[in-house]
N, C-alpha and C positions, 0 to 999 in steps of 0.2 A: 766542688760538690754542688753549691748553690746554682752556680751556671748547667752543669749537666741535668740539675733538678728542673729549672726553670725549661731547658731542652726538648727534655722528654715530656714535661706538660705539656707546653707546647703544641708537641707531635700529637699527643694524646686528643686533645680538645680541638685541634684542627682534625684531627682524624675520626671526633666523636659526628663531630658537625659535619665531615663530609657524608658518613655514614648517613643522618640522619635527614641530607637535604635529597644523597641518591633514594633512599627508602623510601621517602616521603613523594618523591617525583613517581619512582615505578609504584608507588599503591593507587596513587593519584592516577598516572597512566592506567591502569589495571583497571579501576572502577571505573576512571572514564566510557573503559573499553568494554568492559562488563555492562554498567548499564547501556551502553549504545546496541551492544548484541540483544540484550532484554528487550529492549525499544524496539530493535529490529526484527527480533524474532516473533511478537507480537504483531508488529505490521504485517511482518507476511502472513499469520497468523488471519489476519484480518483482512488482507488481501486476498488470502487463496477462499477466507469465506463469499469474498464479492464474486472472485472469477466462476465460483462453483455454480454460485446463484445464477450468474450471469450466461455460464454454458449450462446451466436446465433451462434456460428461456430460448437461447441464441445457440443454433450450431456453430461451432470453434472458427469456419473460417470467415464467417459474417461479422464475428465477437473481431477478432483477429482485424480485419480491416474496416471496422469501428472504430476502434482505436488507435489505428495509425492514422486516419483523417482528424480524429480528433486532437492529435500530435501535432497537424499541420501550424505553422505561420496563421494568421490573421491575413498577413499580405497574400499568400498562395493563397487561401480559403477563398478574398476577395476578387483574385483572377479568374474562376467560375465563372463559366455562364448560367450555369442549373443548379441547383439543388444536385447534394450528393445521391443516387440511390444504390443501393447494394442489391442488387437481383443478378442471380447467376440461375443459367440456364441448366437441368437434366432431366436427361434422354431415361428411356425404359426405366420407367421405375412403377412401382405399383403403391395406388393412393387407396386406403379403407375412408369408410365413413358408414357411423355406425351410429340410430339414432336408436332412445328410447320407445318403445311403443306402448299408449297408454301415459305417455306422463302427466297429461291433465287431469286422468284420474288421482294418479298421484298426488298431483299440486293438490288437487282439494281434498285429500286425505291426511294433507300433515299440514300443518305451519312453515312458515317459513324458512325460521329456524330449524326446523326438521329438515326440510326437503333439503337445504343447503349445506348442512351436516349428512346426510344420508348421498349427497352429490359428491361432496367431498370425499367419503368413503371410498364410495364406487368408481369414482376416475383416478383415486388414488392407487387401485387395485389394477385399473386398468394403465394407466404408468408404470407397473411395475409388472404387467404384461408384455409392453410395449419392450423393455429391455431383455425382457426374458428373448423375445422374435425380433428384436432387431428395427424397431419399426422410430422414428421418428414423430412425435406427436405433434402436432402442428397447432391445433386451437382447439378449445372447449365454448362452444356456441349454445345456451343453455343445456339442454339435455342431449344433444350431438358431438360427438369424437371424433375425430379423422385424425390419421398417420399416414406415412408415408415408410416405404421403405426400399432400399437404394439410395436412399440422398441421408447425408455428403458423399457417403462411402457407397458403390457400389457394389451389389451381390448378385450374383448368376440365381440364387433362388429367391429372389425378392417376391416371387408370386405365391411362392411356396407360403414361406414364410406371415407373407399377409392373410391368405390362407385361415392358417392355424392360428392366427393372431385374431379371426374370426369369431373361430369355432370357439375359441377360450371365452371370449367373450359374452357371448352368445350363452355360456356355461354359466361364467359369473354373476349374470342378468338373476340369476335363480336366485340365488341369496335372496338379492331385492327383494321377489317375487313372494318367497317364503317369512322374508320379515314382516312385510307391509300386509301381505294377506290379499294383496292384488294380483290385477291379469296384466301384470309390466310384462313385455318382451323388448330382445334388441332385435334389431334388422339390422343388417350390414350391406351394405355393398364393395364392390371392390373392382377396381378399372386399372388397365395397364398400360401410361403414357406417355406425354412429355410436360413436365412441370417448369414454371418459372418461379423458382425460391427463395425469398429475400424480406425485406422489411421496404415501407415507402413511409412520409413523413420523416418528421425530426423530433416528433414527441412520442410516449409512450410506444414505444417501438414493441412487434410483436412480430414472430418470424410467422409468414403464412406465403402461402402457393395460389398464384392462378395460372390457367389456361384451358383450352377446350375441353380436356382431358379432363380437368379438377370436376368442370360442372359435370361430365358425363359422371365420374364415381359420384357426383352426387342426387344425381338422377337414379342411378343403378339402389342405392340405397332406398331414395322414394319409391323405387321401384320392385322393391326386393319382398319379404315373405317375413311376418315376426319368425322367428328363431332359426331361422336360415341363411345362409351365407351366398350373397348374388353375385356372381363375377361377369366378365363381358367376354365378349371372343378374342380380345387381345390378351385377356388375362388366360385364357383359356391355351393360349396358342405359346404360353411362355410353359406350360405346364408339358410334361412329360409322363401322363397316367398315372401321378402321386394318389390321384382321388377321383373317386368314383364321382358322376356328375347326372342331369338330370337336365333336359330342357326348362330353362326358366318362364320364358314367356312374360320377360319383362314388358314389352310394348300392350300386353293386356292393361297394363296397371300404370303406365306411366305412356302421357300422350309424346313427350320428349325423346323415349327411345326409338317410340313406334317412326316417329317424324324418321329421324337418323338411320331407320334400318339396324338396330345392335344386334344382335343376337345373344339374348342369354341364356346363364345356364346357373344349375343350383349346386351346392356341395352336399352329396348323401355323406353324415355325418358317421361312417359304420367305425366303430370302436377298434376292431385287431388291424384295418385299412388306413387309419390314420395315426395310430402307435405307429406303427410300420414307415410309413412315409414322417413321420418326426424326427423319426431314431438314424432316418438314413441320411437325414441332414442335421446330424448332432443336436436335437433339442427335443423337448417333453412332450408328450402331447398333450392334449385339456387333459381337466383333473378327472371330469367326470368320465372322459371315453379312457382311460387309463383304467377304470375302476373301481374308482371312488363312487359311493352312494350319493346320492343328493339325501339323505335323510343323516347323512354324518354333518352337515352342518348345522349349527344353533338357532333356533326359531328365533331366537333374541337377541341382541347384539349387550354385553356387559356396558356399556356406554355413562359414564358418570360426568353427567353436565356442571359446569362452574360457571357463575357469571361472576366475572371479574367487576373492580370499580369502574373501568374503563368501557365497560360494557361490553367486553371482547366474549365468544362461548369459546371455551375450548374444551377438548374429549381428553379425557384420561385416564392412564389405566391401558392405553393402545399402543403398545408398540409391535409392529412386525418386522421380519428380516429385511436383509437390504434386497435391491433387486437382482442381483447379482448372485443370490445365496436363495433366490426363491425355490422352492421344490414344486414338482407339479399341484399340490394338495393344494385346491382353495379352501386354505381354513379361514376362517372367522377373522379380518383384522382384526377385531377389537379385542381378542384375548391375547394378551404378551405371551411372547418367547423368552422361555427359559433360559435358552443358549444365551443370545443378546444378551441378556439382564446378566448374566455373569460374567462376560465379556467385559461391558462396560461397565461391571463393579470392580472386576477385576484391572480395568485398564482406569478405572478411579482410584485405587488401592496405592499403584504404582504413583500415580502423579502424587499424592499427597505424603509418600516415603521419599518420592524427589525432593519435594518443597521442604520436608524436614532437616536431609542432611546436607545443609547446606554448604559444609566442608567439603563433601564430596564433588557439590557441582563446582565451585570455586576450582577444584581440584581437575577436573576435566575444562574446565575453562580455560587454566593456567596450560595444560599441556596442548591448546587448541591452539591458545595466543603463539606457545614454543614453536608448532610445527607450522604457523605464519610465518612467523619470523625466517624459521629457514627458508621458508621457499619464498618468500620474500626478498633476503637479505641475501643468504648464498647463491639460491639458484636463477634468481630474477637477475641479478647483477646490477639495479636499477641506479647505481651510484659507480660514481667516479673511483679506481683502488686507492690511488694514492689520496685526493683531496676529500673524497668523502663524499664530494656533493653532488647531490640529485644530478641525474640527466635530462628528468624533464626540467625547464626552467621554473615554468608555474609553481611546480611542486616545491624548489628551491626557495622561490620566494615567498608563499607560503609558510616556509618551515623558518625563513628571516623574521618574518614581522612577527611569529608567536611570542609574542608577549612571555617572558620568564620572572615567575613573582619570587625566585629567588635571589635572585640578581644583589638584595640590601643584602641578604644574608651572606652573600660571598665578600662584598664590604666589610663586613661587619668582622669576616673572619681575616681581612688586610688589616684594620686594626687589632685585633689580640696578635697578630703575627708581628705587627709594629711594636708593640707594648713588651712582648717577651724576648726579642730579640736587642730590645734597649734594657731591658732589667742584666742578659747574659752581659751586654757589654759593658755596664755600670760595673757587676760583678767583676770582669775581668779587670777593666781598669776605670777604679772609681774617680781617680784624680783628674780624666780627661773632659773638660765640660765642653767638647763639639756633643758628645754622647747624649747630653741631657738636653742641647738646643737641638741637634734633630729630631730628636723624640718629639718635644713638642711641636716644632715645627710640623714634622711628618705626621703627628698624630690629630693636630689638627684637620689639614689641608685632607688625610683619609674618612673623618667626622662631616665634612663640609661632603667630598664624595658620596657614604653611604647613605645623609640626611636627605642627599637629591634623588637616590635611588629609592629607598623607603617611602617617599611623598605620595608615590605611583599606587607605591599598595596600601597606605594608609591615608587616603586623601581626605579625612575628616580632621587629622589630627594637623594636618599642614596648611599652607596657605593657598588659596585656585592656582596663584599664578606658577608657584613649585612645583602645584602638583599640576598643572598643565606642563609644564617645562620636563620634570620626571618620565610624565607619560609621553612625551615626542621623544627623549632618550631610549626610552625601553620600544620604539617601535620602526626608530630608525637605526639602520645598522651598523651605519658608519661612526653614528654617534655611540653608540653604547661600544662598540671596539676602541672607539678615542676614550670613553671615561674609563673603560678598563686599563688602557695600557697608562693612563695617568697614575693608577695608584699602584703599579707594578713600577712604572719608574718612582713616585717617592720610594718606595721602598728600595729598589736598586739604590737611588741615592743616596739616602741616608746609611745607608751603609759602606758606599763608598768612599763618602764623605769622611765616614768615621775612620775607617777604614787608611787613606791619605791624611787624617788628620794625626791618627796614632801612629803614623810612620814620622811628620815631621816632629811629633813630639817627644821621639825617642831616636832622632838622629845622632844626636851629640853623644849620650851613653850609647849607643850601638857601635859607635869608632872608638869609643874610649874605653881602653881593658879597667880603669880604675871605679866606674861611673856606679852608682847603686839603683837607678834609675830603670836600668834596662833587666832589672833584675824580675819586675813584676809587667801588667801591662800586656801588651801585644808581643811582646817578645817572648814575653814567657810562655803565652797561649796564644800562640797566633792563629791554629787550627779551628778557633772557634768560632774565629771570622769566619771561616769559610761554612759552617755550619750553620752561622745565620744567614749565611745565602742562598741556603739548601732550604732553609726556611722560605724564604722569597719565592723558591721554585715552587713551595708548596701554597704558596699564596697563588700562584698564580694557576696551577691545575683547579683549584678550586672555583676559578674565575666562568660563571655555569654560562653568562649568557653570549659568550667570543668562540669562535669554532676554534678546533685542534688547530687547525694551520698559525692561526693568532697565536693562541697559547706558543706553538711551537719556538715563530719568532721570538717572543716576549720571552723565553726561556734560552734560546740562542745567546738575546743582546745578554744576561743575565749572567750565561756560563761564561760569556764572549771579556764581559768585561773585569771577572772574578779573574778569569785563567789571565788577561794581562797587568792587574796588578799584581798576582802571585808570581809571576816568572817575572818579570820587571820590578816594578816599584817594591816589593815586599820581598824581593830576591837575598840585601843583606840578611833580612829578619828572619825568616826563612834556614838561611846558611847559619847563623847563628844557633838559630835554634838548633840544627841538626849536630852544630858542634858542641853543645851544652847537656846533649841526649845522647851520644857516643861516648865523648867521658863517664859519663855516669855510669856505662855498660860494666858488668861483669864478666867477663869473658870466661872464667871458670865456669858459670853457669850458661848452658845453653839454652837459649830459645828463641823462638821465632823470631822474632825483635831482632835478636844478637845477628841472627844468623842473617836477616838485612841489611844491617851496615857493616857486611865487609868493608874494613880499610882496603884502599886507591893503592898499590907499591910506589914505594918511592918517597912516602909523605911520611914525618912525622906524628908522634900521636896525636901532637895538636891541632894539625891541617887531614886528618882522615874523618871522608865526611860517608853517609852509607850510600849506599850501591844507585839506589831511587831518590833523588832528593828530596824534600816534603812539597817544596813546593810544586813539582811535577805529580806527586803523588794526590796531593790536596786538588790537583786541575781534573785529572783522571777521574779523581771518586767525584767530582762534582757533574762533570762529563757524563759518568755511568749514569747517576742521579736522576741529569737530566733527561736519558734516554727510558729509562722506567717511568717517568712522571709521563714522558709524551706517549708511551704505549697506553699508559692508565689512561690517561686524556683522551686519545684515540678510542679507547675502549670504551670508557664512558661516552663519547658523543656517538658511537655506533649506537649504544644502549639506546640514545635520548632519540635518535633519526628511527631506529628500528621502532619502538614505543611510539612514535610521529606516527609512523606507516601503520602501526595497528589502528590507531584513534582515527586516521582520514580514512583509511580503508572501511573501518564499520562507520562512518560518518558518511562514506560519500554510498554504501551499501544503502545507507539507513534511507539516504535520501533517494536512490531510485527506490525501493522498495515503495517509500511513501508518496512517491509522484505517480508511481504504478497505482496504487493502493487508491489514490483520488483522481486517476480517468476510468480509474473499475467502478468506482463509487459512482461517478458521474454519468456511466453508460448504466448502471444500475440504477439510478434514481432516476430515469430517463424510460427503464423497464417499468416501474413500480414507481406506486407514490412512495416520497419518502420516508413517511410515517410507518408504511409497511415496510418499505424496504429496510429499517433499520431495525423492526423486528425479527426478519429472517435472519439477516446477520446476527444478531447477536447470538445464539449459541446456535445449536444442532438440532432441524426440528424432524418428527416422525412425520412419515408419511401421511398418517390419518387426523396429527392433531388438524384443529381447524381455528383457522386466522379469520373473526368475523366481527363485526361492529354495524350495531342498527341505529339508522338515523331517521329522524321523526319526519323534517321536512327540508326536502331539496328537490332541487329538479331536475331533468332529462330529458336531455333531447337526441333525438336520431335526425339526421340528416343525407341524404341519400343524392346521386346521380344517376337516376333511374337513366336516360339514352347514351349514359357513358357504354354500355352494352352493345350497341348500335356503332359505335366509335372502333371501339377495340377488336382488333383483325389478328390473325397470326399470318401474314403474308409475308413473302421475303422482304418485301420494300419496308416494313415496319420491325425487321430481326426479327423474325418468330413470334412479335406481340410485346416486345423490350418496351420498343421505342411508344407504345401505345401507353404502357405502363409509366413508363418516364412520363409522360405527361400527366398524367393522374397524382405521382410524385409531387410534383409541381403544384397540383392545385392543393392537394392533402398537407404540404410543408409550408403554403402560405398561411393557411388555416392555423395551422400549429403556430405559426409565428403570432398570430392574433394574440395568443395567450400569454407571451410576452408580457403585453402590456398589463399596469397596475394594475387596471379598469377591472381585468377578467382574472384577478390571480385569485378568485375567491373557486374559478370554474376548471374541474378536470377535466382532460380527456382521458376516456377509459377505453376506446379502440377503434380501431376498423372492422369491417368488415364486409370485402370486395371494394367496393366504391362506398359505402356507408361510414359514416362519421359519427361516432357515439362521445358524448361527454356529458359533466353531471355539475351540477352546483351545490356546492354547500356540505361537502360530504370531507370537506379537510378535517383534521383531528378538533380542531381548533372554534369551528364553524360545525351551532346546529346538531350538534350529536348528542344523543340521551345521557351516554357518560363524561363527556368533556363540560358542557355547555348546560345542563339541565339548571342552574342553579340561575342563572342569567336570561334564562328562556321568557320565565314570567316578565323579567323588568323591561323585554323588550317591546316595545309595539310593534303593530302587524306589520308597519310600512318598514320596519328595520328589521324583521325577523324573516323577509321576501325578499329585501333588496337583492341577493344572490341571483333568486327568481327573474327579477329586471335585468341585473346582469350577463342571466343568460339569453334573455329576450334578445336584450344586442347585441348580443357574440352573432346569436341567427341571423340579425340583419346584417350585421359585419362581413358576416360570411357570405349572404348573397350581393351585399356591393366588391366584395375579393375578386367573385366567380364574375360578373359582370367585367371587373378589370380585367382579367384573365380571357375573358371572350374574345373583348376588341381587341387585344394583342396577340390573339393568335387566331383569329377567326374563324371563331367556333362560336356554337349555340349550347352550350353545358346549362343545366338547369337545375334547382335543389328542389327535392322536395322533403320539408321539414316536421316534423313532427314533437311536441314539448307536452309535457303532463309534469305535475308536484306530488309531492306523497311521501310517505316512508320508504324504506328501502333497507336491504340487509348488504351491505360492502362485507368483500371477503376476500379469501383467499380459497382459491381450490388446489389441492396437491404443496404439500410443504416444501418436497423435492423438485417440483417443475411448479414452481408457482404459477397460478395464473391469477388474476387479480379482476374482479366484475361486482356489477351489484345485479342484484335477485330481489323482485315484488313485484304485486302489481301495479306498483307504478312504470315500473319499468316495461311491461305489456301492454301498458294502453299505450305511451310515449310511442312504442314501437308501430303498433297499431294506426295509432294517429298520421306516424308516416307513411307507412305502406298503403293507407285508403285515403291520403290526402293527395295532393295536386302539383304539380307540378308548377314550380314557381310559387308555391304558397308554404306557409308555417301553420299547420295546423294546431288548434289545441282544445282541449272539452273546457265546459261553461264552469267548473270553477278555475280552471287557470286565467281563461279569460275575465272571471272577475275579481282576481288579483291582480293581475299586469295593466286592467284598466284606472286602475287607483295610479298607474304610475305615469300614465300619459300615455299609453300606446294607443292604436288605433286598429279595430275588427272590423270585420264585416262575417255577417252571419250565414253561416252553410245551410245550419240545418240539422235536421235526424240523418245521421248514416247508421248502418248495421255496421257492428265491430264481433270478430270471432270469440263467442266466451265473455260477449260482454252487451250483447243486441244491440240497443239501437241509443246512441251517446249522441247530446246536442255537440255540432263541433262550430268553432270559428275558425277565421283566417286572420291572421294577424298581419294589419298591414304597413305597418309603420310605428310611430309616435312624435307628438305633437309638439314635444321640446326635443331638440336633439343631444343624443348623449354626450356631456362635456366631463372629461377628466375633472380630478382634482387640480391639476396644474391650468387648467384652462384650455387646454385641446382635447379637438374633438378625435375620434377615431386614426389612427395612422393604421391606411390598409397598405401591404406589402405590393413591390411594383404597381405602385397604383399611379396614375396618367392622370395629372390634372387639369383639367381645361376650363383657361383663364379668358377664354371668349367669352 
C-alpha cells in the first residue's frame, strides 16, 4: 500500500509541476505575444499618423519613391553622381492661382496674430474646397494659393473642375470680406499645361511645379479681374460650353500676356448655368450660386483664443466636417458640427467600453492567436511532419539557442522522481542496500545536474564562473541534450542497477522451493519495478529544453533496456511470480484475472502458467506508455514551436512596422521642423485649429537666383526643362548640406520658392522664443542673444563661396542675390490637415524686400542689422536710401565679408560641399 502510495504521489506532483511549467510557459507565451501586438498595433498606430501627414504634404508616388531611396545602401547612395531629385513630368492638366486682393489693407487692419489665424481659416476652407474638385494644392505663398488638377491622377474634366474650384473660392473670399468690414476680393486665374512636379533639395522638402505653363497661370492670375475667374485659350479649348464666357482682355492689365499673345477670357458666373454644369460632372456647385444667401453667414466668427505657456494660439470651439462629407453650404468653420461631435463622442464611448472589459479583448486575442496557429501550423506547413523542425534553417536556429528558464525546474523534477522511486523500492524490498547507495549516489550526481542548470536563472545566488558555465549550457545545444540525457541515464541506471542487483540477491531462494527469502522482495512485486521505469519515462517527457526526437531516443534506450531485463534476466522472477498467482486463483470464481491464465494442456497444476506471461505483459504496457509519453512530447513541443511562431511573428511584425514608422518619421521631420512635426502627430488635429508660436528675435534671409531664368529652357536637348532643373537641384542640395554642419544647426530652412532660398535663425523651440526662452533672455547679452544673427550672416557667405564652386565646375555664371533683416515673427502652421509650415511679420517683408531691390552678387540688409553683425566682425559697404514697397525709403548695406573668418568649435573652418581646392 505504502509503495502504491508513494506511486501515485509521485504521478501526481510530476503531473502538478508539469501542469504548472506548460501553464506558465503559454501565459508567458501569451503576454509575450499580447504585448508585442500592443506595441504593434500602436506603432502602426503611429506610423499611419506619419504616412497621413506625410501624403497631405507629398502626393503618394513622390512619398513612395522617397522612401525607397532612403532604404538605399550608403554604398549604392555613394555610386551617384548627383543628388537624388524626384520630378516627374505631366501633360494637360490645369494649374489655379488665386491671390487675395487688398491684403495690405488687410495686414494693417489686424495683428499679426489675427491675420495668420484669419489665413489659416481661410486656406483651411480652401483645402477643403480643393478635395471637394479634385484639385491638388501645391503651396501657400503669403496670401496666394495655386492647385493643380490632373496630377498624379489624371481627369478628362480637369478644366472643369478648376473652374468651379474658382468660382467657390471667389465665394469663400465673402466671409472674409464680411468679417473684417473690408474691400478683400480673390482673383483667380487658371491656365491649361505642361507641369514638371516634384520636390528639389534634400531639406525641408515641399511638393511644387515649374514650367512655362506655371508662370503663364501666374500671370493669368495678375492679370485677371478681383471676383472673377481668368482662364487662357488652352483652358478655354479643354472646355466643352460648361460655361458661359466673356472676352478677358488680359494683355490690357498684364504686359506678360500682351508680350505672348494669350488670349483670354472670363467665366460669367450665372447661377442655373453653372448648377447645371457641376451636377453633370458629379459635384456641387459654389454655395452661393446654388442659393445660398451671403447674409446666412455670421458677421462674426465664435473664435475663443488660448495662449498656451509655450506661447502657441490656438482656436477653439472649431471643428467642421471632413472634406470628404463637405456639403455645398459655406457655413461659418468656426461653429462645430453637431453630427461630428457625436460621432466622435460616440466613437470615444466605444473605445473606453474596450479599455474596460478587458476579458473580452484577452478573449479575442486568444482566438486571433488560434486562428495563427492554424494557418501557421496546418496550413503553412513550415515544419518538417515527422522531425518537427523548421524548414527554414535561420528560423531553426533561432528557436535552438532560446534560452529555456525552465530547464532547473525539469532537474528538479529527475530528483523527486529519483527520491520516490527509491522510497517504492526500499518499501518493496528493505533488506537490499544497492537500493539506498543508488539513491544516494543518483540523487547526488542529479543535485550537482540541477545546481548547474539553476546558476543560469539565479546568477546572483551562484558563483560568475557556474553561472557562466550554466549560461553556455543553456545556449548551446548540443550541450544542454548531453546534460539532459545524463540524468535520464542516472535514473535508467539506478534502477537497473537495482533492478540486477535484486535478481542476484534472490538467486538462491528463487531455485530453492524450501527458501523464505523469495517470499518477500522483487519476487514477490516484481511489477513495480517496472513502474518505476514508467517513472523514468515521465522524467524524461518532462525534460522541456531536448526536442521530441531526443526525448524519443531517451525513452527507446529506457523501454529498450526494461523489456531485456524482463524477458531475460528477470525471466525466472517473472515465471515464478506467475506461478505463485495462478495457484492462488479461484476458479469457482470468475474473472477477468482468472480468465487470463488459462492453464497450457498437458501440464500439471504446478507447471500452468497464464496464457500472457508478466513479463511480456509488463514489456507491452511499458511499450504503450512509452508511445503516449512520446505523442504528449510531440504535442507539447508543437505547442512550444507554434507559441515560437506567434512571438517571432509579432516580433519580426513589430519590427518592420517600426523601421517603417522611422523612415516616415524621418521623411517627415525632413517636411517639418521637428518640434512641429511632433505636434501634428500626436493626436487628430481640425482643420481650423492653428499651430503658432511668436518669437521676439531671429533672422531671415531670402536668397534668390535671379539669371537662373535666363538658364532654364524647356527644349528637347534639356527633356522638356528636367535636366535644367536638375541642376538647380544641385546647387539647392549643396546649400541644404550647409546645414549639416554644427556651425548652422541653430538656422532653418523654411522653403523654396522657384530658385529662391528661404531660411530663419533662431526660431528652434529651444532658441529665443517668448515661451521657451523668455526667462534666460534678460541674463543674456546682446553678443549671445544675436550670435544665431552671425550665424546666419555666414550661412550667406557660405552659400555664395558653394555657388562660386559650383560655377567653375560646371561653367556657368549663377549669382545670389541676398537679402537679411532681424525682428519678431509669428512661426506657424497653416491647415492642420495639409500642413504647411512658414513664418509671418514684418520682418519677414523687409528680409524679402531687401532681396528683391538688392544686387546681384551682394547681401543686402537695413541699418539696424548692419549694426548688429558689425559688432561681430563683418564687413559693409554702404548703399544708401532705396525706396522699399510699404515701407519708402530704408538705409541699406551690402555686406561684404568679415574680418576674422568663421572657425567652428572643433577648429575648422567652413566645409563647403564639392568644393575644389587650390593649393597653388
Amino acid at each position: 500500500i505504502l509503495a502504491n502510495v508513494c506511486l501515485y504521489l509521485c504521478a501526481i506532483m510530476v503531473g502538478v509541476m508539469s501542469y504548472y511549467m506548460a501553464d506558465r510557459k503559454h501565459r508567458k507565451a501569451f503576454l509575450e505575444a499580447r504585448q508585442s501586438l500592443e506595441v504593434k498595433m500602436n506603432l502602426e498606430e503611429q506610423s499611419q499618423q506619419q504616412e497621413n501627414l506625410m501624403l497631405s504634404i507629398l502626393p503618394k508616388h513622390v512619398a513612395d519613391e522617397m522612401l525607397k531611396d532612403m532604404k538605399k545602401d550608403e554604398s549604392q547612395k555613394d555610386q551617384q553622381q548627383f543628388n537624388t531629385m524626384y520630378m516627374y513630368r505631366h501633360e494637360n492638366v490645369s494649374i489655379l492661382f488665386a491671390d487675395i486682393v487688398g491684403f495690405t489693407q488687410l495686414s494693417s487692419a489686424c495683428s499679426a496674430q489675427e491675420l495668420v489665424k484669419l489665413l489659416n481659416e481661410l486656406f483651411a476652407r480652401f483645402d477643403k474646397l480643393a478635395a471637394k474638385y479634385h484639385q491638388l494644392r501645391i503651396k501657400i505663398l503669403g496670401d496666394c494659393y495655386y492647385c493643380i488638377c490632373g496630377l498624379p491622377d489624371y481627369r478628362e474634366d480637369h478644366a472643369v473642375c478648376s473652374i468651379l474650384m474658382g468660382l467657390a473660392m471667389v465665394e469663400a473670399i465673402s466671409y472674409v470680406r464680411e468679417k473684417t468690414k473690408t474691400g478683400v476680393d480673390m482673383r483667380v486665374g487658371v491656365h491649361t499645361g505642361t507641369v514638371l512636379g516634384g520636390v528639389l533639395g534634400q531639406k525641408r522638402w515641399q511638393y511644387d511645379v515649374w514650367s512655362t505653363d506655371v508662370t503663364v497661370a501666374n500671370k493669368m492670375e495678375a492679370g485677371g479681374i478681383p471676383g472673377r475667374v481668368h482662364i487662357s485659350q488652352s483652358t478655354m479649348d479643354c472646355l466643352k460650353g460648361e460655361f458661359d464666357v466673356e472676352p478677358g482682355d488680359g494683355g490690357s492689365r498684364c504686359e506678360y500676356l500682351d508680350e505672348k499673345g494669350i488670349e483670354t477670357y472670363l467665366i460669367i458666373a450665372s447661377k442655373p448655368e453653372v448648377k447645371k454644369t457641376a451636377a453633370q460632372h458629379g459635384l456641387d456647385g459654389p454655395a452661393l450660386l446654388n442659393g445660398a444667401p451671403a447674409s446666412s453667414k455670421p458677421s462674426s466668427p465664435a473664435l475663443i483664443e488660448t495662449k498656451e505657456p509655450n506661447g502657441s494660439i490656438h482656436t477653439s470651439g472649431s471643428t467642421s466636417e471632413e472634406p470628404e462629407e463637405q456639403d455645398a453650404q459655406a457655413d461659418n468653420p468656426s461653429f462645430p458640427n453637431p453630427r461630428r461631435r457625436l460621432r466622435l463622442q460616440d466613437l470615444a464611448d466605444r473605445v473606453v467600453d474596450a479599455s474596460e472589459d478587458e476579458h473580452e479583448l484577452n478573449q479575442l486575442l486568444n482566438e486571433a492567436l488560434l486562428e495563427r496557429e492554424s494557418a501557421q501550423v496546418v496550413k503553412k506547413r513550415n515544419t518538417f511532419l515527422l522531425s518537427m523542425r523548421f524548414m527554414d534553417p535561420e528560423m531553426e536556429t533561432r528557436y535552438s539557442v532560446e534560452k529555456e528558464k525552465q530547464s532547473g525546474a525539469a532537474f528538479s523534477c529527475s530528483c523527486v522522481v529519483l527520491l520516490c522511486t527509491a522510497l517504492v523500492e526500499i518499501l518493496i524490498d528493505p533488506w537490499l542496500m544497492t537500493n539506498y547507495m543508488t539513491f544516494v549516489v543518483g540523487e547526488v550526481l542529479l543535485l550537482i545536474l540541477t545546481v548547474c542548470s539553476l546558476a543560469a536563472i539565479f546568477p546572483r545566488a551562484f558563483p560568475k564562473k557556474l553561472v557562466a558555465f550554466s549560461t553556455w549550457i543553456d545556449r548551446t545545444r548540443w550541450a544542454r541534450n548531453t546534460w539532459a540525457m545524463l540524468a535520464i541515464f542516472i535514473l535508467v541506471m539506478a534502477n537497473v542497477v537495482d533492478m540486477l542487483s535484486c535478481l542476484q540477491y534472490h538467486t538462491g531462494p528463487v531455485n530453492s522451493t524450501t527458501g523464505t527469502e523469495a517470499e518477500d522482495g522483487c519476487v514477490e512485486n516484481p511489477k513495480y519495478y517496472n513502474y518505476v521505469a514508467v517513472l523514468s519515462l515521465i522524467a524524461t517527457i518532462m525534460l522541456v529544453q531536448v526536442s521530441h526526437m531526443v526525448k524519443l531516443t531517451l525513452m527507446l534506450l529506457v523501454t529498450g533496456a526494461v523489456a531485456v531485463i524482463n524477458i531475460y534476466a528477470w525471466r525466472p522472477i517473472f515465471d515464478e511470480y506467475d506461478r505463485k498467482r495462478f495457484q492462488e486463483h479461484d476458479f469457482p470464481v470468475v474473472t477477468l484475472e482468472k480468465m487470463q491464465v488459462l492453464s497450457t494442456p498437458g501440464l500439471n497444476g504446478t507447471d500452468r502458467l497464464p496464457l500472457v506471461p508478466s513479463k511480456y505483459s509488463m514489456t507491452v504496457m511499458i511499450f504503450i506508455m512509452m508511445l503516449s509519453f512520446y505523442y504528449f512530447s510531440r504535442h507539447v513541443e508543437k505547442l512550444a514551436r507554434t507559441l515560437f511562431l506567434w512571438k517571432i511573428e509579432v516580433h519580426d511584425q513589430k519590427e518592420r512596422v517600426y523601421e517603417m514608422r522611422r523612415w516616415n518619421e524621418a521623411l517627415v521631420t525632413n517636411m517639418l521642423p521637428e518640434h512641429v512635426a511632433r505636434h501634428f502627430l500626436g493626436s487628430k488635429k481640425r482643420d481650423e485649429e492653428l499651430y503658432s508660436q511668436s518669437y521676439d528675435e531671429i533672422g531671415v534671409m531670402f536668397a534668390s537666383l535671379p539669371n537662373f531664368a535666363d538658364f532654364y529652357t524647356e527644349e528637347s536637348i534639356n527633356n522638356g526643362g528636367i535636366e535644367c532643373l536638375r541642376f538647380l537641384n544641385e546647387i539647392i542640395s549643396d546649400f541644404d548640406s550647409l546645414l549639416d554642419n554644427p556651425k548652422f544647426r541653430v538656422i532653418t530652412k523654411i522653403k523654396t520658392i522657384g530658385s529662391t532660398y528661404m531660411a530663419a535663425s533662431g526660431v528652434t523651440p529651444d532658441v529665443n522664443t517668448n515661451g521657451f526662452a523668455n526667462s534666460n533672455k534678460e541674463e543674456k547679452s546682446d553678443r549671445e542673444r544675436w550670435q544665431h544673427l552671425a550665424d546666419l550672416a555666414d550661412f550667406a557667405l557660405a552659400m555664395k563661396d558653394t555657388l562660386t564652386n559650383i560655377n567653375n565646375q560646371s561653367f556657368n555664371n549663377f549669382m545670389l542675390r541676398i537679402g537679411m533683416n532681424k525682428g519678431g515673427v509669428l512661426a506657424g502652421v497653416i491647415g492642420a490637415r495639409k500642413p504647411h509650415y512658414d513664418i509671418w511679420g514684418n520682418t519677414v517683408n523687409v528680409a524679402s524686400r531687401m532681396e528683391s531691390t538688392g544686387v546681384m552678387g551682394n547681401i543686402q540688409v537695413v541699418e539696424e542689422t548692419q549694426a548688429i553683425l558689425r559688432e561681430y566682425g563683418f564687413r559693409f559697404v554702404r548703399r544708401g536710401p532705396i525706396f522699399v514697397k510699404g515701407k519708402g525709403e530704408l538705409l541699406t548695406f551690402f555686406l561684404k565679408g568679415r574680418e576674422k573668418p568663421a572657425v567652428f568649435p572643433n577648429g575648422s573652418s567652413v566645409t563647403l560641399p564639392h568644393q575644389v581646392v587650390d593649393n597653388s
